[in-house]
C-alpha positions as CSV (number, residue, x, y, z in Angstrom):
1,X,-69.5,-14.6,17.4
2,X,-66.9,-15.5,15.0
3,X,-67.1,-12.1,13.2
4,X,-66.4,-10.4,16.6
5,X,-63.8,-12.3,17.6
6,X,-62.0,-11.3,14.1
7,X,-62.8,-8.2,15.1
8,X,-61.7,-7.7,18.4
9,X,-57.8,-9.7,16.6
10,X,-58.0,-6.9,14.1
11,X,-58.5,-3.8,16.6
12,X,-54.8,-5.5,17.6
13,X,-53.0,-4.8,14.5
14,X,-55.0,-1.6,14.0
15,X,-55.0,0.7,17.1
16,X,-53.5,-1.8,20.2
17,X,-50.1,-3.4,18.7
18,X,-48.4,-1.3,20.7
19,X,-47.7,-3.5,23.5
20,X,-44.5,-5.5,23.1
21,X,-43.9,-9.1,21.9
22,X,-42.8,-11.7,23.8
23,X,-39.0,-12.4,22.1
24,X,-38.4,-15.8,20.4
25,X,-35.2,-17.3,20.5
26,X,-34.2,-16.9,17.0
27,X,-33.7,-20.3,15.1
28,X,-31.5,-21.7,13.0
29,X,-31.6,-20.8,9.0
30,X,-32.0,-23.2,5.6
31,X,-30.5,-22.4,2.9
32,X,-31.5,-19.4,0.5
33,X,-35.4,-19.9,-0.6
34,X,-36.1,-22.6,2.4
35,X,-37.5,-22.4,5.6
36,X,-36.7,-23.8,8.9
37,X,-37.6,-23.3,13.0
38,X,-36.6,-23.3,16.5
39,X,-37.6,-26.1,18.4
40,X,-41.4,-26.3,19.2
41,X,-42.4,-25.2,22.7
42,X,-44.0,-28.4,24.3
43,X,-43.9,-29.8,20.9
44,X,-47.4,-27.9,20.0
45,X,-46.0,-25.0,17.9
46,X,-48.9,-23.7,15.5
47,X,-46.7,-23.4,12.8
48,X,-45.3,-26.3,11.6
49,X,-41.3,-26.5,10.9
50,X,-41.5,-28.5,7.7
51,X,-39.4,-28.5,4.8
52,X,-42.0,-29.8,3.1
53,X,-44.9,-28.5,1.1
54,X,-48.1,-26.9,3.1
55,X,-51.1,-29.0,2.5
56,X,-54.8,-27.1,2.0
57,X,-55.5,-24.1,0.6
58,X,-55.1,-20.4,1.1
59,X,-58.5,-17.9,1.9
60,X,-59.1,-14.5,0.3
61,X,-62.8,-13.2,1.6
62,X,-64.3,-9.8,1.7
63,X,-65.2,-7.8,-1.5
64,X,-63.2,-4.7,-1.7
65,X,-65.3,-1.6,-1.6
66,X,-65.0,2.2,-3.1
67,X,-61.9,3.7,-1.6
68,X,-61.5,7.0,-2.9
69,X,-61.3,9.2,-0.6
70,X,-64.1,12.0,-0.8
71,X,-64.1,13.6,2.8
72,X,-62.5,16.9,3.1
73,X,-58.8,17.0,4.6
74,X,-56.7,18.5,7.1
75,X,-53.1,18.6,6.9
76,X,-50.9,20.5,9.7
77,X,-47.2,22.4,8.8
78,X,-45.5,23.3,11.9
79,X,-44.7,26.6,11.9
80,X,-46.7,27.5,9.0
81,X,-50.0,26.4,9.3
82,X,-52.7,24.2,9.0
83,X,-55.0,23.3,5.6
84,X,-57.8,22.0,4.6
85,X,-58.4,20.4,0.8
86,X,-60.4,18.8,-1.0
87,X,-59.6,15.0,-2.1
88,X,-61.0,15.8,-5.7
89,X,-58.9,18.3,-6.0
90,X,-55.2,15.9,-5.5
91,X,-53.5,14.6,-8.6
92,X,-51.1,12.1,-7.8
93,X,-47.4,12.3,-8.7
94,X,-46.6,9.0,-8.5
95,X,-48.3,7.8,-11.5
96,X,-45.7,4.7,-11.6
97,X,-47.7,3.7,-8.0
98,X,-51.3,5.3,-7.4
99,X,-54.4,4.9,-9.6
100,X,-56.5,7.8,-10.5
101,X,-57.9,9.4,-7.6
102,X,-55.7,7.7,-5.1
103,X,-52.9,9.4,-3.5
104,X,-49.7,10.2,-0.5
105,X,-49.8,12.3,1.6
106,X,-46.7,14.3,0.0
107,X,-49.4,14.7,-2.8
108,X,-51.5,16.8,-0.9
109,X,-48.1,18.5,0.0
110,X,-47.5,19.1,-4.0
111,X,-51.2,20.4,-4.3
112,X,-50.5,23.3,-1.7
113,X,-47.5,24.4,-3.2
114,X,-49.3,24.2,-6.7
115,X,-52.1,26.3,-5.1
116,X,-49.7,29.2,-3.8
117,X,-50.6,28.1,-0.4
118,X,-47.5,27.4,0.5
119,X,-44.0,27.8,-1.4
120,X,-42.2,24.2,-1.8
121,X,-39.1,23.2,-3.4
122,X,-38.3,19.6,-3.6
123,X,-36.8,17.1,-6.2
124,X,-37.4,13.2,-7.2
125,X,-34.0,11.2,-5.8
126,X,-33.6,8.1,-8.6
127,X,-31.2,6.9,-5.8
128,X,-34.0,6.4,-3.3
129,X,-36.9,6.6,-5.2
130,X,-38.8,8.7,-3.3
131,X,-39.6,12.8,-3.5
132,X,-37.4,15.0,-1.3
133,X,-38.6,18.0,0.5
134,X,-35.5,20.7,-0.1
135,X,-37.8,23.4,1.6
136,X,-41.2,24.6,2.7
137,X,-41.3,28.6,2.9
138,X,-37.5,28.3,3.4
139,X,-37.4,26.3,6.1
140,X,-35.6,23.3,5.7
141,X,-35.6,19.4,7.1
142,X,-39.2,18.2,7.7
143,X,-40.5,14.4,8.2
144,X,-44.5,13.7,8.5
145,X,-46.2,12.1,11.6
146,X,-49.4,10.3,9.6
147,X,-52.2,7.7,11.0
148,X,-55.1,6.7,10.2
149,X,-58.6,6.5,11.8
150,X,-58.5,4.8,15.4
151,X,-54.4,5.1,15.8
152,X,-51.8,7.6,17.1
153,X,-48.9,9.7,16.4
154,X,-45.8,7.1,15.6
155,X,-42.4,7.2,14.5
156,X,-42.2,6.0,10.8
157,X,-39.0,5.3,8.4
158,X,-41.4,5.6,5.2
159,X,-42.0,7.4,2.1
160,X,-44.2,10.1,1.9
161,X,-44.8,9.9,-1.6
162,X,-45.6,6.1,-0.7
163,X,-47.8,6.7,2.0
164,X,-51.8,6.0,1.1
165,X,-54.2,8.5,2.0
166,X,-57.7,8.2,3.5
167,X,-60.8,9.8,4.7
168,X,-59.9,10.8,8.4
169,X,-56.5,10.5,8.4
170,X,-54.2,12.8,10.3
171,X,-51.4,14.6,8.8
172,X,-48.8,16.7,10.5
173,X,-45.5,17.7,8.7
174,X,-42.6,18.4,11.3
175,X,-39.4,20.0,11.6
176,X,-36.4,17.6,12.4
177,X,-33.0,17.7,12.9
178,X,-30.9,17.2,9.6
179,X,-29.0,14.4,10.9
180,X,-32.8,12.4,11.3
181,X,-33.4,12.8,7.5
182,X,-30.0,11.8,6.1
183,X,-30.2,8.6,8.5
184,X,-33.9,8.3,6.6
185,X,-32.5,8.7,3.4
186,X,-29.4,6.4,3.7
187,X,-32.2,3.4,4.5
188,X,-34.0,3.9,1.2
189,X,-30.7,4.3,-0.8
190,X,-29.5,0.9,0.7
191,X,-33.2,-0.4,-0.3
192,X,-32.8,0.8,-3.9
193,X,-29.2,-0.6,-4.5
194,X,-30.2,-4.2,-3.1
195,X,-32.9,-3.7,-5.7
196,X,-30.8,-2.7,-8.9
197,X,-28.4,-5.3,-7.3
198,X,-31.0,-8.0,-7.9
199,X,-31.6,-6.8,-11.2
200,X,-34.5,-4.6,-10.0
201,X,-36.4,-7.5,-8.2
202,X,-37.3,-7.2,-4.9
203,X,-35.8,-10.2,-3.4
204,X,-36.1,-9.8,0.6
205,X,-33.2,-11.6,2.8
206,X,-35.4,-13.0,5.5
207,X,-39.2,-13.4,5.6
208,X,-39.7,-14.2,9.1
209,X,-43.5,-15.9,10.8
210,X,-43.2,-15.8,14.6
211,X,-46.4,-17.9,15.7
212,X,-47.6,-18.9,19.1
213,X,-45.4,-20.7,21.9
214,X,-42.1,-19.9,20.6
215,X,-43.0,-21.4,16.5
216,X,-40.5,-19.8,13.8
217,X,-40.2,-19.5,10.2
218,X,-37.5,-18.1,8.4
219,X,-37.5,-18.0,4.6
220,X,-34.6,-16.8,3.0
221,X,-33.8,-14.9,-0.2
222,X,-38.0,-14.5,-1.6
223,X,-38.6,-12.9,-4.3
224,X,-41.5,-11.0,-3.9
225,X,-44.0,-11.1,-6.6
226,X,-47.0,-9.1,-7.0
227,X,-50.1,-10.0,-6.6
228,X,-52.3,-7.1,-7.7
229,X,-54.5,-7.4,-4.3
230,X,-55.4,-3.6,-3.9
231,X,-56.2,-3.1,-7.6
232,X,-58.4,-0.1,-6.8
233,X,-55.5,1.6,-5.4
234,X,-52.3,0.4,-7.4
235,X,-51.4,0.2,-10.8
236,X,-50.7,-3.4,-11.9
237,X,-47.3,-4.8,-10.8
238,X,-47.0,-2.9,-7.7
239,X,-45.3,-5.2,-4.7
240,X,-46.7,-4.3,-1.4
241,X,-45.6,-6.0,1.8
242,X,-48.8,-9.0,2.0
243,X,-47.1,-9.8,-1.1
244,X,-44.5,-11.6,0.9
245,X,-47.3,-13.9,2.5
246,X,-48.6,-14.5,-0.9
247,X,-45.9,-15.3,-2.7
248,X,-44.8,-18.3,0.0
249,X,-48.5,-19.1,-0.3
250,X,-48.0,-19.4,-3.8
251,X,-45.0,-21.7,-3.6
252,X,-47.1,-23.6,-0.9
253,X,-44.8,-23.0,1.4
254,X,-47.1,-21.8,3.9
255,X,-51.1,-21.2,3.5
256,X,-53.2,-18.0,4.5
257,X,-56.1,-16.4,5.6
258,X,-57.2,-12.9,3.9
259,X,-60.1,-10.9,5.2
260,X,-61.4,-7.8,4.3
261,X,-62.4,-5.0,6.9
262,X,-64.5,-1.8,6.3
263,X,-64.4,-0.7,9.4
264,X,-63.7,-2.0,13.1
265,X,-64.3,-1.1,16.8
266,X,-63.3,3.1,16.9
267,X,-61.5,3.2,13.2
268,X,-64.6,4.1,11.9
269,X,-62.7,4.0,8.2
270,X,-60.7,0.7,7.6
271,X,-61.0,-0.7,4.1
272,X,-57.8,-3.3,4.4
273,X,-56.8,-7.1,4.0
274,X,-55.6,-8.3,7.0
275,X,-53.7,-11.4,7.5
276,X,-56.2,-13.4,9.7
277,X,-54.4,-16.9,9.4
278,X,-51.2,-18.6,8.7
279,X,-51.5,-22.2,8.6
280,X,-53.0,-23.4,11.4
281,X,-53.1,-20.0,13.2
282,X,-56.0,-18.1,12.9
283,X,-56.8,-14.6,15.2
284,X,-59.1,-15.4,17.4
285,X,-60.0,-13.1,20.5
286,X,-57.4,-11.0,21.9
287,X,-54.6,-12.6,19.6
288,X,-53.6,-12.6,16.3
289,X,-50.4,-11.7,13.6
290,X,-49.4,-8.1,13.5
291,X,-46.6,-7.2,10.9
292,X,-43.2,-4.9,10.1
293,X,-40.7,-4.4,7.6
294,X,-37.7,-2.2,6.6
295,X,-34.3,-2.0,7.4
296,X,-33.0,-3.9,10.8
297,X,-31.7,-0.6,12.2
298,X,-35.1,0.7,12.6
299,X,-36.7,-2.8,13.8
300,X,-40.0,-2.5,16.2
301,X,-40.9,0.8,17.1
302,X,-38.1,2.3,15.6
303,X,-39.8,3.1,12.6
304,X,-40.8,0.2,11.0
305,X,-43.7,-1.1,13.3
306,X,-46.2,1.6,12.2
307,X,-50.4,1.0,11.5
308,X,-50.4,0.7,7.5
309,X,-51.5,-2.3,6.7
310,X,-49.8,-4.5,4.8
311,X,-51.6,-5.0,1.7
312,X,-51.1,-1.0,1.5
313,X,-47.4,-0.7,2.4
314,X,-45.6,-0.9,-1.1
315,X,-42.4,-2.2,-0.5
316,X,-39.3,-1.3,-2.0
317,X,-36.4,-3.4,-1.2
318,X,-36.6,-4.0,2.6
319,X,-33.7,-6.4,4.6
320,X,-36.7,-7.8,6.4
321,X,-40.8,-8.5,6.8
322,X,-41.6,-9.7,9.7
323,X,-45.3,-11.3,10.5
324,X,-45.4,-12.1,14.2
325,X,-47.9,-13.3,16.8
326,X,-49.6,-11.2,19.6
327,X,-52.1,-11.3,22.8
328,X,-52.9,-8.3,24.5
């Protein structure tokens, strides 16, 4: 029963977070590093507003399992045409990021330009840290529309060359406006300068926990350490947004339940760690923690709020990450 319940919380953050939070009244902020909360609904907030230390300790369960993709792919261009590949066949080039024989979706880009399939020009911008599309068969301006198994179409502000691929995953490469990309690009410039700023640490403003009945966190100035969680898909050292919820956990500044999930409901293909519990809130039936992060411009369904789970989101220097609490 248990199982199914975590479960049910999980096909939340997966395919249903959608629906819209109910808005907390934002609270009052500690200094840099500390953490502090509205007043508690009823006096029963979940999460506990405490300077102090969190007592107990944190949960990791669930074995991680072969990830590799190995099914063949489909990848649509509008206007051009649409692809199939093989997974085998995609060498990543973000070596600095991806182990061997995991990859982006602007990978499988690279190996159909590589191919002759299609004709690509496109660069490698230090100041954003990220690949830029210049043109595909001379057509310029083009953003990707990517989810995974179980989801839907969403607007994103994200890398391509950061975004994971998997088995069942759909891909479709659009045409936008110029004016959409340049707004794009000027978030992840403003990411990478707050990172050489901080002497190429990625130190996130505001790590924010919205819990049930109006409970608030607000930690302030983290720096994000990594934690090496999805070493069958990262090289070593790379920071990823559960790396937030670690790093407080290992400070014991909050404590946290980690479970891996193969597959659940629909999303036949899963393979994650979700964030099942913080403190004393654990998912259970139709509510649990769903997550975002990015730049506050793009906040919700902007273009932050999109279904990659957050122990496969590598993060690069984001104003925010935001953990909050759901019922559907």
């Amino acid at each position: 029963m248990k199982s199914m319940l975590k479960a049910i919380s999980i096909i939340v953050l997966i395919i249903l977070s959608g629906f819209t939070v109910v808005s907390c009244a934002v609270g009052e902020k500690a200094p840099a590093g500390g953490e502090i909360t509205q007043e508690k609904t009823d006096g029963e907030s979940l999460v506990e507003a405490t300077m102090e230390k969190v007592q107990g300790e944190s949960q990791i369960s669930g074995e991680i399992s072969n990830t590799e993709p190995v099914d063949e792919g489909h990848i649509m261009i509008a206007n051009i045409g649409d692809f199939r590949f093989n997974p085998r066949d995609i060498k990543t080039v973000r070596e600095d990021i991806f182990l061997k024989g995991q990859f982006s979706i602007f990978d499988i880009l690279v190996h159909l330009d590589d191919s002759g399939q299609i004709k690509m020009d496109y660069h490698f911008d230090e100041d954003m840290n990220t690949h830029v599309i210049d043109s595909i068969n001379d057509r310029n301006f083009w953003w990707h529309v990517a989810y995974y198994d179980g989801g839907w179409p969403e607007r994103n502000v994200f890398r391509a060359d950061h975004y994971p691929y998997k088995d069942r995953m759909y891909i479709s490469i659009i045409e936008v406006e110029e004016r959409e990309v340049d707004a794009y690009y000027e978030v992840f410039r403003d990411e990478i300068k707050r990172k050489n700023d901080n002497d190429g640490k990625i130190i996130v403003p505001e790590v924010i926990i919205n819990g049930p009945k109006g409970g608030r966190l607000v930690f302030e100035n983290i720096e994000v350490k990594p934690h090496d969680l999805r070493d069958d898909m990262f090289i070593a050292g790379t920071i990823t947004a559960i790396d937030a919820i670690l790093t407080l956990g290992d400070e014991a500044r909050l404590r946290y339940e980690l479970n891996w999930y193969e597959s659940v409901g629909t999303a036949g293909i899963v393979k994650n760690y979700f964030v099942d519990g913080i403190n004393d809130d654990i998912s259970s039936g139709r509510c649990g923690f769903v997550y975002e992060e990015g730049s506050l411009t793009y906040n919700g369904f902007a273009g932050n709020h999109i279904h990659i789970p957050s122990d496969a989101r590598v993060i690069n220097s984001p104003e925010y990450i935001e953990y909050f609490w759901i019922c559907i």
